[in-house]
C-alpha positions in Angstrom: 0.0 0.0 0.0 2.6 2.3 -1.2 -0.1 5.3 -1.1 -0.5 5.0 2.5 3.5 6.1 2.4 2.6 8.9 0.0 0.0 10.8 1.9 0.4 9.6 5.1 -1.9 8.1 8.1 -4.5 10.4 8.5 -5.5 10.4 5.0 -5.4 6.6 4.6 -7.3 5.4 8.5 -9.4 8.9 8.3 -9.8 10.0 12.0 -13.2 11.6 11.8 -14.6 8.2 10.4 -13.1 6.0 12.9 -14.0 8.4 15.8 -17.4 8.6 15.2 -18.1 4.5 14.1 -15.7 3.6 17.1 -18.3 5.4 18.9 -21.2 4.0 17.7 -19.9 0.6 18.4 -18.9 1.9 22.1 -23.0 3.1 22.6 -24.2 -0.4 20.7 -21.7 -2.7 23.5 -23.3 -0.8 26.4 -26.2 -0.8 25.6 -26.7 -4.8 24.8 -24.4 -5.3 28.0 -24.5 -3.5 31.2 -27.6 -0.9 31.0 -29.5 -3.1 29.0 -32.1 -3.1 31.8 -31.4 0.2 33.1 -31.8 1.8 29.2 -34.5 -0.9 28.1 -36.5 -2.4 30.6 -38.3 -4.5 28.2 -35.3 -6.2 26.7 -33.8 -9.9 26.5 -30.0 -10.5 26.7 -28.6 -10.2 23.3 -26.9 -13.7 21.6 -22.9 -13.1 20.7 -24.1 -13.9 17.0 -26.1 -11.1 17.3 -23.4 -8.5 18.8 -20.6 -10.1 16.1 -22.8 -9.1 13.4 -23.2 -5.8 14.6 -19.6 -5.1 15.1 -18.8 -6.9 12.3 -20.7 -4.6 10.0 -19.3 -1.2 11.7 -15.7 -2.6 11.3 -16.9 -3.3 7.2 -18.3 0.2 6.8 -15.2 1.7 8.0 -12.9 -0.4 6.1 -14.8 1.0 3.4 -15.8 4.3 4.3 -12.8 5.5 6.3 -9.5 2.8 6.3 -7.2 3.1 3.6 -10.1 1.2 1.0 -11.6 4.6 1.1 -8.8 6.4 0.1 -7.8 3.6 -2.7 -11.7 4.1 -4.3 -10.2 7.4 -5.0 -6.9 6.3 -7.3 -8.3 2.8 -8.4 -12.0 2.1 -9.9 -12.0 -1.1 -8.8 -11.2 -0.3 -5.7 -14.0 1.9 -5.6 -16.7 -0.5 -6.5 -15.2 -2.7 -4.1 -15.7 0.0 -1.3 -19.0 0.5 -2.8 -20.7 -3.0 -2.3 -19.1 -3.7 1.0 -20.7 -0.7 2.4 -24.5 -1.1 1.2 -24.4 -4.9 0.2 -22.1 -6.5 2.8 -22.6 -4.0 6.1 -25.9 -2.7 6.2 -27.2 -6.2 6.8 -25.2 -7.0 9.3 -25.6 -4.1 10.7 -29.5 -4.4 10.5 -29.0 -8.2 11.7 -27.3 -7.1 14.6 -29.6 -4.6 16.3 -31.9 -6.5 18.3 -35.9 -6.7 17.9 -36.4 -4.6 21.3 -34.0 -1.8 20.1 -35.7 -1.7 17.5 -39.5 -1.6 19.0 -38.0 1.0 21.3 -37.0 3.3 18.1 -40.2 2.9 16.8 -42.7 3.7 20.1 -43.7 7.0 18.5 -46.9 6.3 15.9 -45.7 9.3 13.7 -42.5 7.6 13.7 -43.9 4.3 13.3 -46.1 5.6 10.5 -43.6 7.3 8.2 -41.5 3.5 8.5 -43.9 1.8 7.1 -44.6 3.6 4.7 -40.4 4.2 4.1 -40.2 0.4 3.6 -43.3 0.0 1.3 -41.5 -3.1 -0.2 -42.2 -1.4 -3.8 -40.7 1.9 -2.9 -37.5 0.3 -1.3 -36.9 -2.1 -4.3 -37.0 0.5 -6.7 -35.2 3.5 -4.7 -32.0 2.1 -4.0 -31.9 -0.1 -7.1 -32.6 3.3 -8.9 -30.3 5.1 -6.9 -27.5 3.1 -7.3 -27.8 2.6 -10.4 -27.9 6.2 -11.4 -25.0 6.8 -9.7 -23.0 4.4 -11.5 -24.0 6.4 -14.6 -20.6 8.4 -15.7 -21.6 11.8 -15.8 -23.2 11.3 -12.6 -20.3 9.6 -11.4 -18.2 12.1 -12.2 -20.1 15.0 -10.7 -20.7 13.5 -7.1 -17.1 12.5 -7.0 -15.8 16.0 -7.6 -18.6 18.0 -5.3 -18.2 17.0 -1.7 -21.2 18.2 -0.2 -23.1 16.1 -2.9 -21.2 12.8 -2.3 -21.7 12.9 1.8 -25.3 13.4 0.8 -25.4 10.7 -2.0 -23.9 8.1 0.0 -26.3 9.0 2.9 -29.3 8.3 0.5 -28.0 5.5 -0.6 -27.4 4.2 3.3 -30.9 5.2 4.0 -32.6 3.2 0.9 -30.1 0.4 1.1 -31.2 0.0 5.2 -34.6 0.0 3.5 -34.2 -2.4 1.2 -32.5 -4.9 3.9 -34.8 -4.4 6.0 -37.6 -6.2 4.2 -35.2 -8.9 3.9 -34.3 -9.2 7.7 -37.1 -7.9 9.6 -36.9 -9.0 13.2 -40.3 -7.3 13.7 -43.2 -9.5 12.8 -45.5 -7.3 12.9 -43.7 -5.2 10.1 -43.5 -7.9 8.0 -44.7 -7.6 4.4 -43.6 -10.3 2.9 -44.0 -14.3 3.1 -40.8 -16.2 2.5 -41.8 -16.6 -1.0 -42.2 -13.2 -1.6 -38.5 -12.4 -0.3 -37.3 -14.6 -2.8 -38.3 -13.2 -5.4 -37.6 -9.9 -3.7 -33.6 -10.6 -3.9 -34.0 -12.1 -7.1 -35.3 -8.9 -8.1 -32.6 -6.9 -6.3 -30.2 -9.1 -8.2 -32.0 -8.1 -11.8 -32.2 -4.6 -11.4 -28.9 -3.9 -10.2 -27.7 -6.3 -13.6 -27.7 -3.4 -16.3 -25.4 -0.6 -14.5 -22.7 -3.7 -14.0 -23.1 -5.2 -17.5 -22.7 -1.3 -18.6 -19.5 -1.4 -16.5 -17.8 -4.9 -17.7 -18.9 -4.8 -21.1 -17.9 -0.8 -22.4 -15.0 -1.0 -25.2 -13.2 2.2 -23.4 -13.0 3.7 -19.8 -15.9 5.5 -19.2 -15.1 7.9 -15.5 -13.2 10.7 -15.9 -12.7 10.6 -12.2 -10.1 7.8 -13.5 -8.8 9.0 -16.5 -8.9 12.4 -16.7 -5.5 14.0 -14.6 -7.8 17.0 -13.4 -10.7 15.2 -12.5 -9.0 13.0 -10.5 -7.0 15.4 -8.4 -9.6 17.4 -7.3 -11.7 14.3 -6.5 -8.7 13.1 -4.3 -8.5 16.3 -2.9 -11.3 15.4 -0.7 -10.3 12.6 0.7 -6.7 13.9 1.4 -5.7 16.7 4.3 -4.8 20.1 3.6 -2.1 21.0 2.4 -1.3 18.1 0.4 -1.3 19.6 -3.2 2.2 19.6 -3.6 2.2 15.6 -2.6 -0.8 15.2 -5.7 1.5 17.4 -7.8 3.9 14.6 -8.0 1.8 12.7 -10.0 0.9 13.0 -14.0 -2.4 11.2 -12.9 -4.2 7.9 -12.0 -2.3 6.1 -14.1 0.5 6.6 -11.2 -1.2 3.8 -9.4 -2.7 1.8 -11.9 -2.4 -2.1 -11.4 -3.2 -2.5 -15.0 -4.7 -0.5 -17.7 -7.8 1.8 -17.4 -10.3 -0.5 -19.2 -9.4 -3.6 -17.8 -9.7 -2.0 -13.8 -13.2 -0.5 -14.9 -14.1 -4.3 -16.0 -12.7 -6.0 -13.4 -14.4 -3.1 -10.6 -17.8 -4.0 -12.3 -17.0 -8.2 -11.7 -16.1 -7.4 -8.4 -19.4 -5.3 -7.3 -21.7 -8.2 -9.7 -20.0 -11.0 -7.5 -20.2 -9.5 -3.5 -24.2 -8.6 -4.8 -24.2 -12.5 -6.1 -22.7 -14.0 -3.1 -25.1 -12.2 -0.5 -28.2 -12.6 -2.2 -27.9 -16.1 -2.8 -26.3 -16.3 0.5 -30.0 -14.6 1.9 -32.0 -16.6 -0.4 -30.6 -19.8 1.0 -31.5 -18.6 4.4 -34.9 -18.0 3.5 -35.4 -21.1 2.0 -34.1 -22.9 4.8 -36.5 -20.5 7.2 -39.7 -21.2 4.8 -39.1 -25.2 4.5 -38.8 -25.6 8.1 -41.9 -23.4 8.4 -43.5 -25.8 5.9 -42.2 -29.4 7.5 -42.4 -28.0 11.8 -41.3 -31.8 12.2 -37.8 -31.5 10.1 -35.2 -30.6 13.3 -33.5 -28.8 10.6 -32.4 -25.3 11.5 -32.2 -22.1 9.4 -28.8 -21.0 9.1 -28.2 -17.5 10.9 -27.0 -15.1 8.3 -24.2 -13.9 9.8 -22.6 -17.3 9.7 -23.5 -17.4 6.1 -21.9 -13.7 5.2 -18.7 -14.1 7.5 
């Protein structure tokens, strides 16, 4: 990770990030552990599964969000789309997994509150809106423009936290008395997730020439980095004629291989969710079979 030498610690383990995910995992351990009763009275011990999950998925985001990954999306495409589909395909639901039913039910004692999340995870609305979402921003121009406005990418990748929590959550649920959708219905749910997101990575794997400028284009990509790097650091970006200073291999090929990585992390946890739900809905259908359903964050470790 020769970049990490280049523009040092803070740019590549971002401080901000860590601080404020360290902190949410601090709050989440205290609050399963000793003032569990004292915080929520109505509230069952919480299984190590459960709390692995959780931490599992805040230690993902920030690999992806704030360690040296993040930092890497910003010299190497494929790097990018790596960080990209661990953040909303790989730690969201283990995030989501890893809250427990009563944290929830506490979140959502409010009925305005309770109201606007139903109708925020009309099953519809949250197939279509981060499938839409995602793809759209996958789309070069749009690409291009979030990468190089800041303001505009921390409130893209919120959006696209908020719909992808969405979208997981009809998956999940803990709560049944949210629940939507029969186990039939959830398979063809993440089959669906799986189709819609097809397109944008076909687009990806299959263009004849590179199609971001945030990776080809010496400008582009130096004020996109500029972001991610502290201040001061334009004479350590000056060293460099471009991207192609850290390019593992050429632009097209890293643009292909970035869409095969996002198509196969999306492949690998849906059918790693649908086999879960199958497992849930046959033992459902035969209460005799002593078979039991597999936990999910056993399947996605």
């Amino acid at each position: 990770m020769s970049f990490i030498t280049q523009f040092g610690l803070r740019a590549a383990l971002s401080p901000v990030v860590f601080f404020i995910v360290a902190s949410i995992a601090v709050l989440y351990i205290v609050s399963v552990g000793q003032y569990r009763t004292v915080w929520f009275s109505k509230s069952e011990p919480v299984s190590a599964g459960k709390k692995a999950a959780m931490l599992s998925g805040l230690a993902v985001y920030y690999l992806a969000q704030g360690g040296p990954l993040e930092l890497a999306g910003h010299l190497i495409f494929s790097a990018h789309m790596l960080l990209m589909a661990l953040s909303y395909l790989v730690a969201v639901p283990l995030v989501l997994y890893g809250i427990p039913d009563w944290m929830y039910r506490a979140a959502l004692r409010n009925d305005a509150v309770k109201s606007v999340f139903r109708r925020m995870t009309n099953p519809i609305l949250t197939l279509l809106m981060f499938n839409i979402l995602f793809s759209i921003y996958h789309m070069p121009v749009v690409h291009d423009y979030v990468m190089v406005h800041f303001t505009v990418h921390r409130l893209y990748y919120a959006i696209l936290f908020i719909t992808s929590f969405m979208m997981w959550w009809n998956i999940i649920n803990p709560l049944p008395e949210y629940e939507r959708l029969s186990d039939v219905k959830k398979m063809g749910y993440v089959f669906a997730n799986g189709a819609l997101l097809t397109p944008s990575c076909a687009l990806i794997i299959f263009a004849s020439e590179p199609l971001y400028a945030t990776y080809t284009d010496p400008q582009v990509w130096a004020v996109a980095l500029g972001y991610c790097v502290p201040k001061g650091a334009e004479a350590i970006l000056a060293q460099f004629s471009g991207p192609e200073a850290f390019a593992l291999m050429p632009a097209i090929e890293d643009q292909q291989f970035g869409g095969i990585i996002m198509k196969f992390v999306q492949e690998i946890m849906y059918i790693a969710f649908l086999f879960y739900i199958f497992l849930r809905w046959y033992k459902r259908e035969n209460p005799s079979n002593t078979v039991d359903p597999i936990d999910p964050a056993a399947l996605i470790k």
